[in-house]
ZAMARGU-4260 file (C-alpha; in steps of 0.2 Angstrom, whole numbers, plus 5000, padded with zeros to 4 digits):
<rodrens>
0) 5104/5045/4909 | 5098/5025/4910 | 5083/5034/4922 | 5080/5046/4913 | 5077/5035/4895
5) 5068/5022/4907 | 5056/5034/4911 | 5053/5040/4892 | 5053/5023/4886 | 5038/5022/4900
10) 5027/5038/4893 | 5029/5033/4876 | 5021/5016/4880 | 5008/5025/4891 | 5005/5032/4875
15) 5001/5019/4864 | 4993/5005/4877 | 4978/5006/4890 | 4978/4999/4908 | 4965/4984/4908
20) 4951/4988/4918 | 4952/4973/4929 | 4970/4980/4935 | 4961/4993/4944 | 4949/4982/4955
25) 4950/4973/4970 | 4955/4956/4970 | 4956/4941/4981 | 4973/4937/4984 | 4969/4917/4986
30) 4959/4918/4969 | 4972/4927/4961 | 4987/4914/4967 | 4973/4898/4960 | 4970/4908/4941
35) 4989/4911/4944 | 4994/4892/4945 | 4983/4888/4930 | 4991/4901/4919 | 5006/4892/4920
40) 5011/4884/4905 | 4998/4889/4895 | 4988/4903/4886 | 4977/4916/4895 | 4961/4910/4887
45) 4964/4892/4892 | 4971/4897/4911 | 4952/4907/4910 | 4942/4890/4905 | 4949/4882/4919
50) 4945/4894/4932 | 4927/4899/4927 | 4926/4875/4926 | 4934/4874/4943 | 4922/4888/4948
55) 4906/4880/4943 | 4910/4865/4952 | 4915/4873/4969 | 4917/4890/4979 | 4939/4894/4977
60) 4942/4897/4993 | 4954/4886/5005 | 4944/4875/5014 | 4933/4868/4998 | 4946/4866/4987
65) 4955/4855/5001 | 4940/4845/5005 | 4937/4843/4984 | 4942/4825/4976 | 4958/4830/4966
70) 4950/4820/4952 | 4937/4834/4952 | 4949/4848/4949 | 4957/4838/4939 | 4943/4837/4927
75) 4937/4855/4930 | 4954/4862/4926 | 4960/4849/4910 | 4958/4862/4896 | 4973/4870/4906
80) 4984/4857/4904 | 4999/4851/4916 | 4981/4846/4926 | 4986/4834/4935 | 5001/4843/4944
85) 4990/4860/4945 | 4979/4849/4955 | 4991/4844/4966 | 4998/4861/4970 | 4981/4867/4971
90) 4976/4853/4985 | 4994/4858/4996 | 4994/4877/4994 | 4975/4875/4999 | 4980/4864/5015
95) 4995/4873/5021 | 4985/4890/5020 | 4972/4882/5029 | 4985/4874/5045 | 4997/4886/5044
100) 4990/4904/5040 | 4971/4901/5048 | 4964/4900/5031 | 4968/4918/5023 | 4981/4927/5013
105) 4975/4943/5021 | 4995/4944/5029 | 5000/4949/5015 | 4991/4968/5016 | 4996/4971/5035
110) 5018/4963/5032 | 5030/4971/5027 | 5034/4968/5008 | 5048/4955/5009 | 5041/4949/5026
115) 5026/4944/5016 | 5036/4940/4999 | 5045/4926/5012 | 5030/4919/5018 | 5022/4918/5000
120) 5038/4909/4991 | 5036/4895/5006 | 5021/4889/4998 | 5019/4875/4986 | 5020/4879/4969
125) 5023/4898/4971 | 5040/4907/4962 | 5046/4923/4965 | 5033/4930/4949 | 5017/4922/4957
130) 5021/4930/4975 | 5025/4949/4967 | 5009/4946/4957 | 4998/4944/4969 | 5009/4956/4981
135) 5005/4969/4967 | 4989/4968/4962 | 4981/4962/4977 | 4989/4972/4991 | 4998/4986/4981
140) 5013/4982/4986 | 5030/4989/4976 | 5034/4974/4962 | 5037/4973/4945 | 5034/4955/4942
145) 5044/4947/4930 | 5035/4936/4915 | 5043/4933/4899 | 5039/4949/4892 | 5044/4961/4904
150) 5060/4951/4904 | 5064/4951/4884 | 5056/4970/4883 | 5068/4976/4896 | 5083/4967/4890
155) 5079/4972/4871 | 5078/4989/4877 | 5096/4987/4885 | 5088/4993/4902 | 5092/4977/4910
160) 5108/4966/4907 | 5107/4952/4896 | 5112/4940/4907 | 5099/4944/4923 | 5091/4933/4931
165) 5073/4935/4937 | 5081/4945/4952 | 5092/4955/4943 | 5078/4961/4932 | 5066/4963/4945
170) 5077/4974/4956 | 5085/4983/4942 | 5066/4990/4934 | 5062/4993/4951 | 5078/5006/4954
175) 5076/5013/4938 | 5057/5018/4940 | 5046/5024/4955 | 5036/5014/4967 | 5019/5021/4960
180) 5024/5018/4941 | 5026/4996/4946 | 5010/4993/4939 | 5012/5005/4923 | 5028/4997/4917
185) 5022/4977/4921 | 5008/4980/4912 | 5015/4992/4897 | 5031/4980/4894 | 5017/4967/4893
190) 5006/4973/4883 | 5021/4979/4871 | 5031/4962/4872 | 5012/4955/4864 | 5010/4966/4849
195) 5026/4974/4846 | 5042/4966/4854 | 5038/4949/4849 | 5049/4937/4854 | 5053/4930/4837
200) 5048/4942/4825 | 5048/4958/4835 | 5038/4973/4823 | 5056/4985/4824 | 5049/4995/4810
205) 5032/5003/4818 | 5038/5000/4835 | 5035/5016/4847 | 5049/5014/4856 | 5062/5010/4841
210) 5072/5026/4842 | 5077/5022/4863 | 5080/5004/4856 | 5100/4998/4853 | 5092/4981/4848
215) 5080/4988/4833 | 5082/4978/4818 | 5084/4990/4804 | 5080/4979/4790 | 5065/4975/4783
</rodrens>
Protein backbone atom coordinates (compact mmCIF):
# COMPACT_ATOMS: atom_id res chain seq x y z
CA UNK A 1 0.00 0.00 0.00
CA UNK A 2 2.99 2.70 1.25
CA UNK A 3 4.78 1.45 -2.23
CA UNK A 4 2.33 1.56 -4.10
CA UNK A 5 1.21 5.66 -3.12
CA UNK A 6 5.10 6.12 -3.08
CA UNK A 7 5.20 5.44 -6.50
CA UNK A 8 1.94 7.59 -7.44
CA UNK A 9 3.14 10.45 -5.51
CA UNK A 10 6.52 9.89 -7.91
CA UNK A 11 4.31 10.00 -11.44
CA UNK A 12 2.26 12.77 -10.41
CA UNK A 13 5.49 14.80 -9.87
CA UNK A 14 7.00 13.57 -12.94
CA UNK A 15 4.11 15.17 -14.20
CA UNK A 16 4.40 18.53 -13.21
CA UNK A 17 8.55 18.96 -13.01
CA UNK A 18 11.38 18.44 -15.54
CA UNK A 19 14.78 16.67 -15.00
CA UNK A 20 17.55 19.58 -15.37
CA UNK A 21 19.65 19.04 -18.18
CA UNK A 22 22.80 19.16 -16.21
CA UNK A 23 21.56 15.94 -14.31
CA UNK A 24 22.00 13.94 -17.41
CA UNK A 25 25.68 14.86 -18.12
CA UNK A 26 28.84 13.58 -17.03
CA UNK A 27 30.42 15.18 -14.10
CA UNK A 28 33.71 15.14 -12.36
CA UNK A 29 33.31 13.74 -9.25
CA UNK A 30 36.12 16.05 -7.48
CA UNK A 31 34.28 19.14 -9.06
CA UNK A 32 31.12 18.05 -7.94
CA UNK A 33 32.55 17.37 -4.04
CA UNK A 34 34.28 21.39 -4.42
CA UNK A 35 30.66 23.06 -5.83
CA UNK A 36 29.35 20.78 -3.16
CA UNK A 37 31.32 22.18 -0.21
CA UNK A 38 30.42 25.86 -1.36
CA UNK A 39 26.66 25.16 -1.51
CA UNK A 40 26.82 24.60 2.02
CA UNK A 41 25.18 27.25 3.90
CA UNK A 42 24.07 29.18 1.31
CA UNK A 43 22.00 29.81 -1.80
CA UNK A 44 22.68 28.01 -5.16
CA UNK A 45 23.27 31.20 -6.99
CA UNK A 46 25.90 32.23 -4.47
CA UNK A 47 27.52 28.47 -4.08
CA UNK A 48 27.76 29.18 -8.25
CA UNK A 49 29.68 32.70 -7.95
CA UNK A 50 32.05 31.00 -5.95
CA UNK A 51 32.93 28.24 -8.21
CA UNK A 52 33.04 29.98 -11.52
CA UNK A 53 35.75 33.01 -8.92
CA UNK A 54 37.67 30.08 -7.74
CA UNK A 55 37.66 28.75 -11.39
CA UNK A 56 39.05 31.92 -12.97
CA UNK A 57 41.90 31.89 -10.49
CA UNK A 58 43.04 28.17 -10.95
CA UNK A 59 42.28 24.63 -12.69
CA UNK A 60 39.81 22.65 -9.42
CA UNK A 61 41.53 19.75 -9.60
CA UNK A 62 43.63 18.28 -6.45
CA UNK A 63 47.00 19.20 -6.93
CA UNK A 64 46.34 23.12 -7.77
CA UNK A 65 44.08 23.71 -5.24
CA UNK A 66 46.73 22.20 -2.67
CA UNK A 67 49.50 24.13 -3.88
CA UNK A 68 47.04 27.51 -3.94
CA UNK A 69 47.54 30.28 -0.97
CA UNK A 70 44.24 29.51 1.10
CA UNK A 71 44.03 33.29 1.17
CA UNK A 72 43.40 32.86 -2.56
CA UNK A 73 40.39 30.65 -2.34
CA UNK A 74 39.55 32.60 0.34
CA UNK A 75 39.00 35.58 -1.78
CA UNK A 76 37.70 33.61 -4.79
CA UNK A 77 35.08 31.76 -2.85
CA UNK A 78 33.80 35.06 -0.16
CA UNK A 79 30.53 35.69 -1.97
CA UNK A 80 29.74 32.02 -0.62
CA UNK A 81 30.16 32.71 2.74
CA UNK A 82 31.49 30.42 5.75
CA UNK A 83 34.90 31.19 3.44
CA UNK A 84 37.20 30.97 5.43
CA UNK A 85 36.21 27.24 6.78
CA UNK A 86 35.39 26.24 3.06
CA UNK A 87 38.80 27.04 2.34
CA UNK A 88 40.12 24.99 4.79
CA UNK A 89 38.21 21.93 4.00
CA UNK A 90 38.95 22.55 0.39
CA UNK A 91 42.86 22.74 1.10
CA UNK A 92 42.57 18.93 3.32
CA UNK A 93 40.18 17.14 1.18
CA UNK A 94 42.51 18.32 -1.67
CA UNK A 95 45.71 16.97 0.32
CA UNK A 96 44.24 13.78 1.57
CA UNK A 97 43.13 12.90 -2.10
CA UNK A 98 46.26 13.83 -3.33
CA UNK A 99 48.53 11.33 -0.37
CA UNK A 100 45.98 8.96 0.13
CA UNK A 101 43.97 8.14 -3.12
CA UNK A 102 46.91 9.03 -5.89
CA UNK A 103 45.03 12.20 -6.85
CA UNK A 104 41.48 10.78 -8.11
CA UNK A 105 37.93 10.03 -6.97
CA UNK A 106 37.89 7.68 -9.95
CA UNK A 107 37.31 4.70 -7.00
CA UNK A 108 34.24 5.65 -6.57
CA UNK A 109 32.98 4.11 -10.15
CA UNK A 110 34.93 0.64 -9.95
CA UNK A 111 33.84 0.05 -5.38
CA UNK A 112 31.24 -1.36 -4.43
CA UNK A 113 28.59 1.42 -3.22
CA UNK A 114 29.18 1.41 0.59
CA UNK A 115 32.85 0.36 -0.01
CA UNK A 116 32.99 3.62 -1.80
CA UNK A 117 30.39 5.57 0.54
CA UNK A 118 33.22 4.57 3.48
CA UNK A 119 35.94 5.90 1.89
CA UNK A 120 34.06 9.16 0.87
CA UNK A 121 32.74 10.02 4.48
CA UNK A 122 36.65 9.65 5.72
CA UNK A 123 37.29 12.86 4.09
CA UNK A 124 37.32 16.22 5.46
CA UNK A 125 34.25 18.00 5.35
CA UNK A 126 32.20 15.31 3.60
CA UNK A 127 28.55 14.07 5.29
CA UNK A 128 26.56 11.35 4.30
CA UNK A 129 24.49 13.87 1.68
CA UNK A 130 27.79 15.13 -0.03
CA UNK A 131 29.20 11.34 -0.57
CA UNK A 132 25.45 10.05 -1.98
CA UNK A 133 25.68 13.16 -4.10
CA UNK A 134 28.46 12.60 -5.89
CA UNK A 135 27.96 8.75 -5.63
CA UNK A 136 24.68 9.54 -7.56
CA UNK A 137 25.34 11.80 -10.11
CA UNK A 138 28.75 11.03 -10.81
CA UNK A 139 29.06 7.35 -10.68
CA UNK A 140 25.15 6.32 -10.92
CA UNK A 141 25.39 4.70 -8.04
CA UNK A 142 21.73 3.78 -6.05
CA UNK A 143 21.20 7.02 -3.49
CA UNK A 144 18.76 9.22 -2.69
CA UNK A 145 20.48 12.00 -1.04
CA UNK A 146 18.89 13.64 1.54
CA UNK A 147 18.69 17.66 1.60
CA UNK A 148 16.13 19.59 3.27
CA UNK A 149 13.59 19.13 0.91
CA UNK A 150 13.72 15.66 0.19
CA UNK A 151 13.50 15.39 4.06
CA UNK A 152 10.39 17.79 4.77
CA UNK A 153 8.60 16.43 1.24
CA UNK A 154 8.96 12.85 2.41
CA UNK A 155 8.02 13.34 5.98
CA UNK A 156 4.86 15.75 4.86
CA UNK A 157 3.87 13.16 2.76
CA UNK A 158 3.90 10.52 5.78
CA UNK A 159 6.28 8.31 3.52
CA UNK A 160 8.97 8.73 5.96
CA UNK A 161 8.66 8.93 9.91
CA UNK A 162 8.71 12.15 11.55
CA UNK A 163 11.35 11.48 13.66
CA UNK A 164 14.03 9.97 10.87
CA UNK A 165 17.15 10.79 10.73
CA UNK A 166 19.18 11.34 7.55
CA UNK A 167 19.47 7.48 7.57
CA UNK A 168 16.30 6.61 8.28
CA UNK A 169 15.09 8.60 5.41
CA UNK A 170 17.60 7.78 3.06
CA UNK A 171 17.09 4.10 3.54
CA UNK A 172 13.48 4.19 3.90
CA UNK A 173 12.85 6.25 0.18
CA UNK A 174 15.32 3.88 -1.19
CA UNK A 175 12.99 0.59 -0.17
CA UNK A 176 10.06 2.23 -1.09
CA UNK A 177 11.12 3.08 -4.85
CA UNK A 178 13.50 1.35 -7.42
CA UNK A 179 17.07 1.69 -8.05
CA UNK A 180 16.54 3.36 -11.41
CA UNK A 181 13.85 5.99 -10.09
CA UNK A 182 16.82 7.51 -7.21
CA UNK A 183 17.50 10.31 -9.40
CA UNK A 184 13.69 11.03 -10.31
CA UNK A 185 12.52 11.11 -6.70
CA UNK A 186 15.81 13.54 -5.29
CA UNK A 187 15.29 15.65 -7.86
CA UNK A 188 11.19 15.75 -8.00
CA UNK A 189 10.94 16.02 -4.13
CA UNK A 190 13.33 18.92 -4.65
CA UNK A 191 12.09 20.52 -7.17
CA UNK A 192 8.47 20.21 -5.30
CA UNK A 193 9.82 21.08 -1.76
CA UNK A 194 10.99 24.67 -4.00
CA UNK A 195 7.61 25.72 -5.31
CA UNK A 196 4.99 23.84 -3.64
CA UNK A 197 6.03 22.11 -0.26
CA UNK A 198 7.40 25.14 1.22
CA UNK A 199 8.75 24.87 4.39
CA UNK A 200 6.87 27.53 5.86
CA UNK A 201 4.10 28.44 3.79
CA UNK A 202 3.66 25.10 1.82
CA UNK A 203 1.04 25.95 -1.37
CA UNK A 204 -1.65 22.95 0.06
CA UNK A 205 -4.39 24.32 -2.05
CA UNK A 206 -2.73 23.88 -5.75
CA UNK A 207 -0.39 21.25 -4.72
CA UNK A 208 -0.29 18.15 -7.16
CA UNK A 209 0.17 15.88 -4.86
CA UNK A 210 -2.52 17.26 -2.07
CA UNK A 211 -4.95 14.41 -2.34
CA UNK A 212 -1.99 11.50 -1.35
CA UNK A 213 -0.98 14.10 1.36
CA UNK A 214 -2.26 13.46 5.31
CA UNK A 215 -0.42 16.81 6.17
CA UNK A 216 -2.55 19.12 3.51
CA UNK A 217 -3.78 22.18 5.10
CA UNK A 218 -7.22 22.54 4.26
CA UNK A 219 -7.70 26.19 5.04
CA UNK A 220 -7.09 28.97 3.04
Amino acid sequence: MQKRRAEEILRKLQDNFSIPSWASSNRDPFRTLILTVLSQATTDKNSARAFRNLQRRSSITPETLFKAEITDIESAIKVGGLYRNKARVIKAISRMILEQHEGSLDFIYSLPFEDARKILLALPGVGPKTADILLLFCARKPAIPVDTHVNRVSKRLALVPAKADYEGVRRVLESLYSSEDYLNVHLMFISHGRKFCKARKPLCKICPVNALCPSRRTED
